[in-house]
N, C-alpha and C positions, 0 to 999 in steps of 0.2 A: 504494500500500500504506500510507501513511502517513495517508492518510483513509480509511482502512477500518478502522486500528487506533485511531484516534481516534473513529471511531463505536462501535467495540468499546468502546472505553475507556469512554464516556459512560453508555451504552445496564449496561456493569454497575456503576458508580459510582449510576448511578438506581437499580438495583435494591439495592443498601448502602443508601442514602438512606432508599429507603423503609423496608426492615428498620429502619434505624435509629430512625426518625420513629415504627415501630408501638412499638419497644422504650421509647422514654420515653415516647410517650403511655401504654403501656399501665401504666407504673409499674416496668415490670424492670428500669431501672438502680437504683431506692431498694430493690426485693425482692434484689439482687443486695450492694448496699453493706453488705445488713443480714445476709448470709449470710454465713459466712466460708470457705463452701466454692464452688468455681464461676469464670466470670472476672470479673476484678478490672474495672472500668468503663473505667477507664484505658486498659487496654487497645484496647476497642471505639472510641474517639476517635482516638487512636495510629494505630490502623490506617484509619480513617477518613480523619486526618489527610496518610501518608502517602501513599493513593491519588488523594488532590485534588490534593498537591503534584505527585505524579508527573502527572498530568493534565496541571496548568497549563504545566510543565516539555515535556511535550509534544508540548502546541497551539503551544507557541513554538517548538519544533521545525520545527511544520508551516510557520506562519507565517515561519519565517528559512530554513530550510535549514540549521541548522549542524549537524553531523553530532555531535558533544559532549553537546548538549542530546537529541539522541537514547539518546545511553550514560546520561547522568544520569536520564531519566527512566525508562528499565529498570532503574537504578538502585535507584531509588525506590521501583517496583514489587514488585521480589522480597521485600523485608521487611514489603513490604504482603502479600501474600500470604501469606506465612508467617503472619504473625499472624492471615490469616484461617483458616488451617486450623490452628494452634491455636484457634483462637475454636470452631472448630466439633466440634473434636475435645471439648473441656471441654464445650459445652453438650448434644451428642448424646444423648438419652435413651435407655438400655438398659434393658429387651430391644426396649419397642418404644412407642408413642405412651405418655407419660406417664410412662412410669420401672415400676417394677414395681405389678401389681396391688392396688389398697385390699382390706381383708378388710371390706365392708361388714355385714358377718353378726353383728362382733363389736363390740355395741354400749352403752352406761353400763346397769348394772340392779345389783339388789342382791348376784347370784351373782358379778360379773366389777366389782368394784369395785377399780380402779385404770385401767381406761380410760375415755376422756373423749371419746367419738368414735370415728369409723372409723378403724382402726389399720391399721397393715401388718406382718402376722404375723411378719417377722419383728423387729418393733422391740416386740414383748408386753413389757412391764416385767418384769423378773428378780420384784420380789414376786409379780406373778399367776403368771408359771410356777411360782415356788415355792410358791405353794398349790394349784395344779394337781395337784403331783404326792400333797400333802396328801388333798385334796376330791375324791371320787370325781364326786360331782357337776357341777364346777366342770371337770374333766378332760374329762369327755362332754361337756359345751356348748361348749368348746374343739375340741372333735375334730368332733363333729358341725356347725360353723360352717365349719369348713375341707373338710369333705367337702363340705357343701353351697355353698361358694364354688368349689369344684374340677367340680364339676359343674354347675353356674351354669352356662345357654347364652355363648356370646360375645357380646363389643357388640354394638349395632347398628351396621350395615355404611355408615349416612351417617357417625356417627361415625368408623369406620376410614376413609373413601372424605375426610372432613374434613380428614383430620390429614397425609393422601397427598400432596392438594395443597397444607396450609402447608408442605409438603417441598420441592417443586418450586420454592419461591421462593428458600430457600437453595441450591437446585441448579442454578439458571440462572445464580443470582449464581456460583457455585462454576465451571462451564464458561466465563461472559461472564468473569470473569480469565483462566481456563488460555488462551480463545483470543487475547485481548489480551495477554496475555506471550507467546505464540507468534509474534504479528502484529507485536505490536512489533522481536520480538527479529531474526526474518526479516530486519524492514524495517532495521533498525541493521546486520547482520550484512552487505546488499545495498547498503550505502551505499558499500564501499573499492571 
């Protein structure tokens, strides 16, 4: 059991690794430094940090038999873990792939002057609503944008079927922990 939990242990340590490896390559620790809402970077290392330590802690287990180094590295474990389900609880996008829908409808023109781009209806700047409710005009391109984004067919389904599977990578990672704290925890508990 103690090599079974140590292949558990590796096999989701690789799949952190790689999250990790996409997360600075693709630039999310500097878009995250630069937001002040979200997890703090420090974190994602911390808990990195402490799942390699509990690894090392371990493999020395495996390699000595001491029963101690078993306890320390379940130790180790559990606040690794914890901080990865806070990690994942903070980054989860609600309601569903990408966070709430763009109003692509509602775009810079001389009627709708104070947006700069696709908005998200509900961050409209308090000016435009308050001339909204001035400008009849300006009311109807307003309403009629959002009628016609409400009735907008859905994504397309690679798009959804895309975003399905970058999920499954945090959810292997998510079960390859649950079953190495379980495997571990067995094989410590089976050592008296």
């Amino acid at each position: 059991m103690p090599v079974a939990t140590l292949i558990s242990w590796v096999l989701t340590a690789s799949i952190g690794a790689r999250m990790l490896r996409s997360l600075i390559v693709g630039g999310g620790l500097r878009r995250q430094r630069a937001s002040s809402d979200g997890v703090f970077p420090g974190l994602l290392f911390v808990h990195f940090g402490l799942a390699l330590t509990g690894l090392a802690v371990w493999t020395a287990f495996v390699i000595t038999g001491r029963h101690w180094l078993a306890w320390a590295a379940l130790g180790l474990l559990t606040p690794a873990i914890g901080l990865g389900i806070s990690t994942v609880t903070l980054w989860t996008p609600y309601p569903g792939p990408g966070g709430a829908p763009e109003d692509e409808g509602l775009t810079p023109g001389p009627a709708r002057a104070g947006l700069a781009g696709p908005a998200l209806v509900s961050q409209l700047p308090d000016e435009l609503l308050s001339s909204a409710l001035t400008d009849e005009q300006l009311a109807g391109q307003l309403i009629d944008d959002m009628i016609d984004r409400m009735l907008a067919p859905p994504a397309p389904a690679a798009s959804q079927a895309q975003w399905r599977l970058r999920a499954l990578i945090p959810a292997a990672h998510g079960v390859g922990a649950l079953s190495t704290f379980l495997l571990a925890l067995l094989t410590a508990v089976s050592l008296r």
